[in-house]
Every structure is written in structure tokens, then in C-alpha cells.
C-alpha positions in Angstrom: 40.9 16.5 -2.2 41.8 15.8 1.4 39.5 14.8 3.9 38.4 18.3 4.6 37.2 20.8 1.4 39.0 23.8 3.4 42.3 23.0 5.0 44.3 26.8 4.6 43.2 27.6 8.1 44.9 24.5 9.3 48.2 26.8 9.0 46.6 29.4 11.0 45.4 26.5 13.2 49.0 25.5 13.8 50.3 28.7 14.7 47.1 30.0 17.0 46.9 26.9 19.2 49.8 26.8 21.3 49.6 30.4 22.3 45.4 29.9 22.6 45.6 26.6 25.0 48.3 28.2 27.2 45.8 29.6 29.2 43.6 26.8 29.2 45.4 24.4 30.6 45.3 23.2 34.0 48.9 21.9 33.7 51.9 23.2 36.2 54.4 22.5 33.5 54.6 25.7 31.9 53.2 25.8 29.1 54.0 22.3 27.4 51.5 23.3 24.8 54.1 26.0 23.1 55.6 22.7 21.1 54.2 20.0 19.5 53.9 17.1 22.3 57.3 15.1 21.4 57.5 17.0 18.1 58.9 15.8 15.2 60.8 18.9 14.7 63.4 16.3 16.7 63.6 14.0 14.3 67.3 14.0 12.9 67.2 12.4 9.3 71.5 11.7 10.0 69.8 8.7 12.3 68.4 6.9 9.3 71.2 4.7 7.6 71.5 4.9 3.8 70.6 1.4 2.6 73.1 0.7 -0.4 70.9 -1.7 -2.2 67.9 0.4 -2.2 70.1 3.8 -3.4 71.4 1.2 -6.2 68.0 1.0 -7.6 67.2 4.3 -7.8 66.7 5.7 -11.6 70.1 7.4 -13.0 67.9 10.7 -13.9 67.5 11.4 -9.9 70.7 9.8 -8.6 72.4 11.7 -10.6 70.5 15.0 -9.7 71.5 13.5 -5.7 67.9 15.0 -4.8 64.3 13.5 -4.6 61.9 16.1 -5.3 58.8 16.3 -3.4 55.7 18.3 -3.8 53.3 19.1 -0.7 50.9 21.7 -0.1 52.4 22.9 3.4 48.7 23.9 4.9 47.6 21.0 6.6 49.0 20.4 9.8 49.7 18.2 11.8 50.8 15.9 8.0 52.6 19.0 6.7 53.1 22.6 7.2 55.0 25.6 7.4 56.8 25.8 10.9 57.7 28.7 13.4 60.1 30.0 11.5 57.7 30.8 9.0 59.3 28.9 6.0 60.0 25.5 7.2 58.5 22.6 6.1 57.4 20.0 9.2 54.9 17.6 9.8 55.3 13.6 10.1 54.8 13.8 6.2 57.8 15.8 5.8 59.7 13.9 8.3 58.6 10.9 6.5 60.2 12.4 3.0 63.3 12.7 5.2 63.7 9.3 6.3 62.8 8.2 2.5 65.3 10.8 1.4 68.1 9.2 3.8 67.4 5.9 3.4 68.2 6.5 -0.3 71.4 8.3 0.1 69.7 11.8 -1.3 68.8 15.0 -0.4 65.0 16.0 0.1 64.0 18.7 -1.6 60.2 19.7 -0.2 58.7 22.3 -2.5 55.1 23.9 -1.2 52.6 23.5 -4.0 48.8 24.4 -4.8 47.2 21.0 -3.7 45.7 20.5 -6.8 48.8 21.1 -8.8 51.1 18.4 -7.6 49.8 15.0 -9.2 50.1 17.2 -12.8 53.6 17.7 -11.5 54.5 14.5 -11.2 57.5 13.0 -13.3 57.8 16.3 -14.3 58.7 19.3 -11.6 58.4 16.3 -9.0 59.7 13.1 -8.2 57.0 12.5 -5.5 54.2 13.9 -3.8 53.5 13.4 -0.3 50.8 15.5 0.9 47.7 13.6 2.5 46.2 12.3 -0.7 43.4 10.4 -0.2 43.7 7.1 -2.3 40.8 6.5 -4.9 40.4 5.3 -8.0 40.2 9.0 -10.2 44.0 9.3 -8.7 44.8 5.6 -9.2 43.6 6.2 -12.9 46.7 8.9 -13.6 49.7 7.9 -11.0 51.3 5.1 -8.8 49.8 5.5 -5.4 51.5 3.9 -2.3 49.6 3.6 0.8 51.3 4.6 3.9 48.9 6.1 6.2 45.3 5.7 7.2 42.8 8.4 8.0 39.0 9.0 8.7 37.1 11.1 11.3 36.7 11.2 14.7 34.8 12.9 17.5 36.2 14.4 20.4 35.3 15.4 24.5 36.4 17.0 27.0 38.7 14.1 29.1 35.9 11.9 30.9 33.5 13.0 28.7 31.6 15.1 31.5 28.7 15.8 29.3 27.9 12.6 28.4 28.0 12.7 24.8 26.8 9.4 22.6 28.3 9.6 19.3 25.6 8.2 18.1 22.8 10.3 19.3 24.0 13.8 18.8 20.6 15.4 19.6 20.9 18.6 21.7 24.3 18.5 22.1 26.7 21.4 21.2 29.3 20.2 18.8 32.1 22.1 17.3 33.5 22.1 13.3 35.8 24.1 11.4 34.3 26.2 8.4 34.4 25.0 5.3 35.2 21.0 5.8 33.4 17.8 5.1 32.4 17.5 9.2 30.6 20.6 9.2 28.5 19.5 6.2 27.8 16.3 7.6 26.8 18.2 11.2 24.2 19.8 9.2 23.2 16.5 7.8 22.7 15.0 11.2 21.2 17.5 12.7 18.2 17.6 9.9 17.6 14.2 11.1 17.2 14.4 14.4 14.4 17.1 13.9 12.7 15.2 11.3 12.8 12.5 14.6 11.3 14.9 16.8 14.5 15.3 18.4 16.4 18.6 19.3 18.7 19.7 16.7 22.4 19.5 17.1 23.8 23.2 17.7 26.7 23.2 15.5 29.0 25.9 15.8 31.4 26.9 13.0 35.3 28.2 13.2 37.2 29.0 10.6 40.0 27.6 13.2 40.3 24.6 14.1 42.5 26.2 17.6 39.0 28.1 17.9 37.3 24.4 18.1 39.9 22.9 20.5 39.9 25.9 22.5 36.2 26.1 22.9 36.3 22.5 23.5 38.6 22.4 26.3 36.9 25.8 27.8 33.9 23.8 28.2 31.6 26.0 25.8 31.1 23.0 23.1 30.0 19.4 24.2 32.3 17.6 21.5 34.3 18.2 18.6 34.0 17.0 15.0 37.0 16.5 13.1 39.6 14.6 10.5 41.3 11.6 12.4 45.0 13.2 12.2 43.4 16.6 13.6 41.5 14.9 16.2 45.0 13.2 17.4 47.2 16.2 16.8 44.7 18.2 19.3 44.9 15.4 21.7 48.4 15.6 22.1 48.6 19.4 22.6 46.0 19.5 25.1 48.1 18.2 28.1 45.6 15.1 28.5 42.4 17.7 28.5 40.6 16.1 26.1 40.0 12.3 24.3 38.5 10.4 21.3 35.0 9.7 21.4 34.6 6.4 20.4 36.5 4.6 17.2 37.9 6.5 13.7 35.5 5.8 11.2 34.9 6.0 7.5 38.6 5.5 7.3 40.5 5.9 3.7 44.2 5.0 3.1 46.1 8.1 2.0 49.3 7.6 -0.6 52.6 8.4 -1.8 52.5 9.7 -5.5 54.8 8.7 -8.1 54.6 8.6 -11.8 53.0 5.6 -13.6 55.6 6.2 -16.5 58.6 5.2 -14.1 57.7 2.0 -12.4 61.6 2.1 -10.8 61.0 4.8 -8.7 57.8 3.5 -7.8 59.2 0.3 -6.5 62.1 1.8 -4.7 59.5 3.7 -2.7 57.0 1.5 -1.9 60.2 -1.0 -0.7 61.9 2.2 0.9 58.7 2.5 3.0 58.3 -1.0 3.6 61.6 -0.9 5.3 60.9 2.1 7.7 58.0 0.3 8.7 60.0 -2.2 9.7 62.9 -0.6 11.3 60.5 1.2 13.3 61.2 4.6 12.2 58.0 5.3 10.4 56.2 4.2 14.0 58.2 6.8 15.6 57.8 9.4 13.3 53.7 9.2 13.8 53.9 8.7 17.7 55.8 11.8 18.2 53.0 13.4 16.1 50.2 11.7 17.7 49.1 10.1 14.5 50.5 6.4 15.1 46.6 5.2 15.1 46.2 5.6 11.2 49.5 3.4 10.8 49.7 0.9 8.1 52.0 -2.4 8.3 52.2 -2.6 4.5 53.5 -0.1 1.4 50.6 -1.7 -0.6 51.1 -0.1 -4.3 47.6 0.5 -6.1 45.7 -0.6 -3.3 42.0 -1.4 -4.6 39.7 0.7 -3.1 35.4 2.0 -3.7 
């Protein structure tokens, strides 16, 4: 899995926030919020020169087909989702796939899929898949995996931290999660163990949106916020500068592209596809204008080794 055990309400997440945080926001700009900040949905693919010695060394089967098939399950936003249009693939994932796409003189062709039905896919109904997959070694066992992204958790406060909350000692503070993910089990955790200290207990409050915990957040009714690194950022930069981190990401894990372990040719034009927009500077761009260009790698490493 991802990070999170429930991530279907990130769609609904997505779609509820702008409209939610328009009226909490102290901004005179009008509503800045209705967009992602800078939003990728800018990003023009056309900017991204076709590099003819990388398109050379892609396998005849998907040259000749002119596309590079992708699989993604479209429900985690800010990495990828459906947009306002209701059908439209976005997210600095899918504006990652692009670039690849471009870079390799071929079309993208960005199929939603079940999460746990794209690395079966693989080298079958899809080239690739590109959809936050957490690198470890069950996945390394059946396909090629080629870092490109790094992601953990992360706490959030309202900007300034007004109610002086220690990341550390949690204890009576009120502390918002979305139903259903790995932070809201681990809230529980840590709030059994300040009891057994003779501490207060942590008041966790459950959403099943993750707008419900921003909003709340920036309304001032929870202390902090407990989330995935990428939706930590992502809420930062739709909060017109309302909010911040708490502290450092932590129990980080490098996240892959897929690609089958039967054809080691597409793997390598990847991982050297990726290596280059890393170094052009178009893979730093694509995470800034999603507010994700803290879990950026400087290396495609292929396989990396991992616990």
C-alpha cells in the first residue's frame, strides 16, 4: 500500500478543499485557494524536448505502439487524481508521466486502475505504473522499481504555531487525522502512552476528509494536524501561508516507478529518462508547483535496497 490504508477520500479531499478554505482565509486575494497554488495543471508537456538517443532505446513493442502506458490509481491527490473536470488525470505524478512521455517522443496514455491491480498489470495492460508506491522489498521481489520521490509523515500547526505544540509531547493536545490511515492508528498509539505516563491523553479527532482536517486546523478547533508528507505540503500550499510543518518529515520511504523485471530495456530507459529531468530541472519544477519539492531525490536509483 501507500502510506495511508484509506486514500479514496483524498479525491473528495481534492475537490472539498478549495471551496471549504475560501472562507477561511484571511487573504484579500480572492480566493487563491480555488486552484492549486502554482498548479501543475500549467505544466505544458510541448516544453519538454524529445531526446533522440533516449527514444532510440526504447523497446520496438512500445515505439511502435507510439504510446507508454501507465497505470495509476487516480485517488490520491496531491501525486495523482481526477481533476475539475471530473475525468482528468493531474497530479505531479501525472505531470511526471508527461515529461517521461515527451522526453521519449510518445504519447502518455494514463489509465485509472484499482491500486492493487497495477503491479499484476505490469508488462501486460501496462508499460509502467506510477502511482505512489512505496518501495519495499515484497514489490522489489516481483518488478523493477525506480525511485523518484521520497515520502514520510509530518505534523502540521496553525502558522506560528500559536498553541505551542511539541511534536514530541503530544499530551493534551488536540490533533486532527483522516479516518482510516496509518496516522490515525499511530494517534491512538501515542495517546495510550501518555496515559500509561500519567499524562493527559491526546484528543484525536477523526475525518474521513482530509479538507475536514485542514479546515479545522486553520479554524483554530484542532491544535495540529497528522498527516502523509505530500498531504502535509499540498495543504500548505493551499492555505495562503495559514499554516506550517511542525518540525522535520520523518519515517521517510522512497516511492518508485514500476516497470517489468522481464524487460530490463524499458527499465533502463526510464530510470535514465528520469535521471535526465532531474537534471534539466524539470522534475524540480514539477514538485515545486505542487508543493512536494521536499521529498525530491537527486538520483533514479533502480532497486534501491531498502528494510
Amino acid at each position: 500500500m501507500r502510506r495511508t490504508r484509506t486514500i479514496s477520500t483524498a479525491l473528495v479531499a481534492t475537490a472539498a478543499l478549495a471551496v471549504v478554505l475560501a472562507g477561511c482565509s484571511d487573504s484579500d486575494d480572492g480566493g487563491s485557494g480555488s486552484k492549486p497554488s502554482g498548479a501543475a495543471s500549467t505544466f505544458d508537456p510541448s516544453s519538454v524536448a524529445k531526446d533522440d538517443t533516449l527514444a532510440s532505446a526504447v523497446p520496438d513493442a512500445v515505439k511502435s505502439a507510439g504510446t507508454l502506458r501507465v497505470g495509476t490509481d487516480t485517488t490520491y491527490a496531491p501525486a495523482e487524481y481526477i481533476g475539475d473536470d471530473g475525468k482528468t488525470p493531474v497530479g505531479y505524478d501525472v505531470d511526471l508521466v508527461k515529461a517521461i512521455a515527451a522526453t521519449l517522443g510518445l504519447k502518455p496514455d494514463i489509465q485509472t486502475s484499482k491500486f492493487d491491480n497495477i503491479i499484476p498489470s505490469i508488462g501486460s495492460r501496462y508499460d509502467i505504473g506510477v502511482s505512489s508506491f512505496t518501495i519495499n522489498p515484497d514489490r522489489a521481489k516481483q518488478v523493477n522499481m525506480i525511485e523518484y520521490f521520497q515520502a514520510g509523515e509530518a505534523f502540521a500547526v496553525q502558522k506560528g504555531n500559536p498553541k505551542k505544540v511539541d511534536q514530541n509531547d503530544l499530551c493534551g493536545k488536540t490533533v486532527g487525522v483522516q479516518t482510516g490511515t496509518v496516522e490515525a492508528d499511530e494517534l491512538g498509539d501515542l495517546s495510550k502512552k501518555c496515559t500509561a505516563a500519567g499524562k493527559s491523553k491526546i484528543d484525536g479527532l477523526s475525518y474521513d476528509s482530509q479538507a475536514d482536517v485542514t479546515t479545522n486546523l486553520v479554524g483554530g478547533k484542532l491544535d495540529a494536524m497528522y498527516a502523509d508528507s505530500p498531504i502535509v505540503a499540498y495543504a500548505l500550499s493551499q492555505t495562503n501561508g495559514q499554516l506550517e510543518q511542525l518540525g522535520d518529515v520523518f519515517a521517510t520511504a522512497p516511492q518508485g516507478i514500476v516497470v517489468s523485471k522481464s524487460d530490463q530495456p524499458l527499465t533502463d530507459v526510464i530510470q535514465k529518462t528520469v535521471q535526465k529531468l532531474i537534471g534539466d530541472g524539470t522534475y524540480g519544477k514539477i514538485l515545486k508547483a505542487w508543493g512536494n519539492e521536499a521529498g525530491a531525490v537527486t538520483t533514479a536509483e533502480l532497486n534501491p535496497s531498502v528494510g
